[in-house]
N, C-alpha and C positions, 0 to 999 in steps of 0.2 A: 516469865519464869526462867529462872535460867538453867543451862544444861553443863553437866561434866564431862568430860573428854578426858582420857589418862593417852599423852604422848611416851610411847613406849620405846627405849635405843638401848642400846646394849645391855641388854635388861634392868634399866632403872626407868622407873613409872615416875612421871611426871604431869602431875595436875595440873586441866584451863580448864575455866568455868568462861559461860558466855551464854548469852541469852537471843534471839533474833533482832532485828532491828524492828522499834514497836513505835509505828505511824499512824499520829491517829486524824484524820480527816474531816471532819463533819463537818465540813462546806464543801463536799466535792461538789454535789448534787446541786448546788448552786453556782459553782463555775461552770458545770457542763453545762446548765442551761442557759447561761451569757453565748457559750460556745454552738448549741445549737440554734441559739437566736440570728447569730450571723451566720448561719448556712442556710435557714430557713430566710434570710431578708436578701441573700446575695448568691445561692446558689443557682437558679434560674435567669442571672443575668446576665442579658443580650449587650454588648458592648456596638455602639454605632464612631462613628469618624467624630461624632458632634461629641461621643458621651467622654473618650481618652482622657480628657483632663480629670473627671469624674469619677474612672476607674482607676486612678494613678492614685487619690487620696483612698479608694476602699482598698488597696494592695496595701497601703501603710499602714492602713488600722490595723489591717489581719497581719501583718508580718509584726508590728508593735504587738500585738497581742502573744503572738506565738516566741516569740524571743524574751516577753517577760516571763511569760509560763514556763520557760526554759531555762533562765537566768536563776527562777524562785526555785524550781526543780532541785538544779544542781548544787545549791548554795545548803540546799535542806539532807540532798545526799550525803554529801559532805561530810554534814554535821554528824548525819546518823551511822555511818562510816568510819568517822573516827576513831572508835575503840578497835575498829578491826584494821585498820591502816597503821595503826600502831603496832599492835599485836605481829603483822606482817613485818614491819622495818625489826623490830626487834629479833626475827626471826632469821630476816635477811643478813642481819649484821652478822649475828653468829653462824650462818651457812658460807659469809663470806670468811669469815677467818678460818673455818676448818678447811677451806678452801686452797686461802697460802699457805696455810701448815703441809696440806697435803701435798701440793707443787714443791716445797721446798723436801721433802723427802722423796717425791717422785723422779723430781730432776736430777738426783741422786743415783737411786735406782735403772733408771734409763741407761746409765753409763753400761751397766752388768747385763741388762737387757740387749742391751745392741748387741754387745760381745759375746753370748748366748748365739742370738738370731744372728751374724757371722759365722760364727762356731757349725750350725745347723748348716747355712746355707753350703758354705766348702765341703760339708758331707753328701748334702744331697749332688752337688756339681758333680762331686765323683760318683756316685750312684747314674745320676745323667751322663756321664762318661762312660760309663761300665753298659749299660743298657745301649746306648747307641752302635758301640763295636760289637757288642752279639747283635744288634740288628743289622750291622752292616752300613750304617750309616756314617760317613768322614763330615765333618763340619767342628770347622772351629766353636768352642763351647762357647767363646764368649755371646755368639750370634743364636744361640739356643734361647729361645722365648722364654724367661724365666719370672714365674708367677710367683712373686712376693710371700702369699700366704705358702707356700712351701717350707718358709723358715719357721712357721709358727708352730711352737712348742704341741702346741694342740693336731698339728695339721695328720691327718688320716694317712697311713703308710700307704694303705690299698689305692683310695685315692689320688695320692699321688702319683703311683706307679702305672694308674690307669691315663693319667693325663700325659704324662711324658709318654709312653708306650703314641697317645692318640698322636700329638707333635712330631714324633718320629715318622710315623707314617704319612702323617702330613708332609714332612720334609722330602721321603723318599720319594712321595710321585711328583714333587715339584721338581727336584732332581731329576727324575725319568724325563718328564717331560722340558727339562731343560736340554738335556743331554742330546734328547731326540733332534730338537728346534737348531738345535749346535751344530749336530751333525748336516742336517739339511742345507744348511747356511753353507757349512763348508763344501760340501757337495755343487753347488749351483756354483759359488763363486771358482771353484777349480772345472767346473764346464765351460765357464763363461770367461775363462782366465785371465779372473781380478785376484787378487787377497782377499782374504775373509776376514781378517782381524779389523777393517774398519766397520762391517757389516756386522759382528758382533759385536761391538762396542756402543752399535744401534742398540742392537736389541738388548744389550745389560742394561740402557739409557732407558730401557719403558716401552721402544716402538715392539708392536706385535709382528707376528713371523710371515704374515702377509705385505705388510710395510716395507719391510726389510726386505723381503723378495721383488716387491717391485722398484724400490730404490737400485738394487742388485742389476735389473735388467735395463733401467734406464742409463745407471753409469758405463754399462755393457756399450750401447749403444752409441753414447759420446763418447766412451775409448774408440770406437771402429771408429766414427764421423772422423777424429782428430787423426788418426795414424793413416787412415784413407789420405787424407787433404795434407798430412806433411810427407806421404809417399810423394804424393803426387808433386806437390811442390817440389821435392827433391827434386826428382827426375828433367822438370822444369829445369831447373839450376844448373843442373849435371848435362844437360841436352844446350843449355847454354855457354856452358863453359867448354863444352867438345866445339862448340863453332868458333869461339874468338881463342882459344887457349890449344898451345902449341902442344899443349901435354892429352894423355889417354888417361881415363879414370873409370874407375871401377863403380858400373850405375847402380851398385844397389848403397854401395861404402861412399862412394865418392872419393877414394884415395886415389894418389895420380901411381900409375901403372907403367908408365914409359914417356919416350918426349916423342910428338908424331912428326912423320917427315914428310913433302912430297917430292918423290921423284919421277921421272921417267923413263919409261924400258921401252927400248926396241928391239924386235926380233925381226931379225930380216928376212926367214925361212921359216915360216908356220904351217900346218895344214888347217884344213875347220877343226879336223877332229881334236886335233891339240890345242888350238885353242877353247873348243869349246872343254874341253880337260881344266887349262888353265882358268877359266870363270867360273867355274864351279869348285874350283881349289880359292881360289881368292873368296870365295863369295861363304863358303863355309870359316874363312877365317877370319869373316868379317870385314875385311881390307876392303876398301872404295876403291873402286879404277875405272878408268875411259880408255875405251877400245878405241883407235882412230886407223884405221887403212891407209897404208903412204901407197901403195901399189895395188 
């Protein structure tokens, strides 16, 4: 028996009639019992090493059997399918064309749409503007995390103001605690008297503010290791060049100070005490001499 259906759209009623699909079977009851004849002859069966070849033709039958039951099946679907497979492409055609109709007016449309949702967003920037400096927060706008559905015609005033307000305070303790981590940097590197600016270049780079402080204290230490070992060197150099070099040079510079001379003094009428005056006048001025007694 068939049924009516009224397809209702922009209020014009439109009549299908259609009936269920009517299958009618009287032999099932004779194939199922083919069907349980081979469950009842093969379901209990023991497979041995001898029997393999044995089992390999009862897999064929049953799989022959089941792939024709299946073949008939769907050939009969099909069939009885038909008026409704039709019914559908017919359906689909005309869903497809209202389809480009609709794209080619949309794609249209879009144009005025974006320039709307533009229009919106440059408003709310400047409301995210305006909120930021009475919170006290400096950040270039462009770097303000800015959530798309805010342009949208529909988008909630309150809510929005409630999310930029949340970002704001987001930003301010990551600032606080950027500030804090800055200033510590700077601090150790002006104890430990490096630069900081390659130490925070670390840390803008990702490493965390313990990293960065131990990095901080080991290039501490190869600065001393290196100006320890080229003091010393120096002085080497400088203690070298006082023995083969006629000149005076200054040990911490190294610049030449005078040209050195040696002479010899005689005094023919000394006491100790003047002498010992005199060694201790030379010896604070640094001058090398040899006392020799002629008399």
């Amino acid at each position: 028996m068939k049924k009516n259906k009224e397809l209702i759209i922009n209020n014009q009623q439109y009549n299908v009639s259609f009936q269920s699909a009517d299958i009618d079977f009287p032999d099932y009851q004779q194939l199922e019992e083919q069907v349980k004849q081979l469950e009842d002859k093969f379901s209990n069966l023991v497979i041995s090493p001898d029997d393999y070849d044995f089992a390999k033709d009862v897999k064929a039958e049953i799989n022959k059997y089941k792939n024709s039951l299946t073949k008939h099946k769907n050939e009969i679907i099909k069939e009885a399918n038909k008026p409704v497979n039709e019914f559908d492409d017919e359906i689909k055609s005309l869903t497809k064309r209202l389809a480009k109709l609709y794209k080619h007016i949309n794609d249209q449309t879009k144009v005025f749409d974006e320039k709307k949702r533009a229009a919106r967003k440059e408003l709310r920037i400047k409301q995210i503007e305006k909120m930021c400096k009475e919170a006290g927060l400096e950040i270039d706008i462009s770097e303000f995390p800015y959530d798309s559905k805010w342009s949208n015609s529909n988008a909630s005033e309150k809510a929005f103001e409630s999310a930029v307000n949340k970002e704001i305070s987001l930003l301010l303790e990551k600032k606080k605690y950027y500030q804090a981590n800055l200033t510590a940097i700077t601090k150790t590197a002006s104890k430990l008297g490096l630069s900081a600016n390659p130490f925070i270049q670390l840390f803008d780079d990702g490493h965390d503010l313990n990293s960065v402080m131990s990095m901080m204290g080991a290039e501490q230490k190869a600065v001393a290791l290196n100006v320890s070992k080229k003091i010393a060197k120096r002085h080497e150099e400088q203690a070298r060049m006082q023995k083969t070099s006629s000149k005076a040079y200054d040990p911490e510079t190294g610049e030449v100070k005078d040209s050195l001379y040696t002479i010899q003094l005689t005094l023919p009428d000394i006491t100790q005490t003047q002498l010992k005056q005199l060694s201790d006048f030379l010896a604070a001025k640094e001058i090398k001499f040899e006392a020799k007694r002629i008399k």
